[in-house]
N, C-alpha and C positions, 0 to 999 in steps of 0.2 A: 504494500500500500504506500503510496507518495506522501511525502512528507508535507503537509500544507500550514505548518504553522510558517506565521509571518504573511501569510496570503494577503492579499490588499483585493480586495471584492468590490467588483462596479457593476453598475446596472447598463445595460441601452442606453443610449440616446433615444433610441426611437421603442423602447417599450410604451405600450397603452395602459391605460387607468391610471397615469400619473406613477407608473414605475409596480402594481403592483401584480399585474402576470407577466412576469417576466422570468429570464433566467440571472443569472450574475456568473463575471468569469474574474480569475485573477490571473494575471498573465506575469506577475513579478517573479516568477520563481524560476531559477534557470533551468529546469528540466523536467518543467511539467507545467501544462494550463489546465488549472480547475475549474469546473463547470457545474454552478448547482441552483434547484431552484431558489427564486429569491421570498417567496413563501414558507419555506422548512429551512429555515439557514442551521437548521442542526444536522438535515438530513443526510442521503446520501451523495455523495460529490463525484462526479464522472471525471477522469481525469484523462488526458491525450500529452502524447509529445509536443515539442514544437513544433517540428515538421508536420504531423497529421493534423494539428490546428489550422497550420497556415494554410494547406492543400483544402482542408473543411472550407475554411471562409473563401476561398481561392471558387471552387466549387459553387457556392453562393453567390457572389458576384457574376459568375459567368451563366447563372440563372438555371446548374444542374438541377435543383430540387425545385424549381417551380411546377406549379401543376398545371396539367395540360387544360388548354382553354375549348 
């Protein structure tokens, strides 16, 4: 399991209801980006390499998960 003390947790910019479904990531830690939701901040934390984060959001931007219209 990844070490996530010291995490630093942000919200979206672009989450709705003023921040409160949302997820929260920290990306301060050199070898790991946590990902949890921002509702259960005890719960469980998904965590990715750097690499598989970047290619995630890389992915997003290029509009791979968008749903078919």
């Amino acid at each position: 399991m990844a070490d996530l003390n010291g995490a630093r947790w942000r919200k979206s910019t672009r989450s709705d209801n003023g921040g409160a479904s949302c997820v929260e990531v920290a990306k301060n830690l050199p070898d790991v980006v946590g990902v949890r939701d921002s509702k259960d901040r005890c719960g469980p934390v998904l965590t990715f390499g750097p690499e598989a984060w970047g290619a995630f959001l890389a992915g997003i931007k290029a509009g791979e998960f968008d749903l078919p219209e």
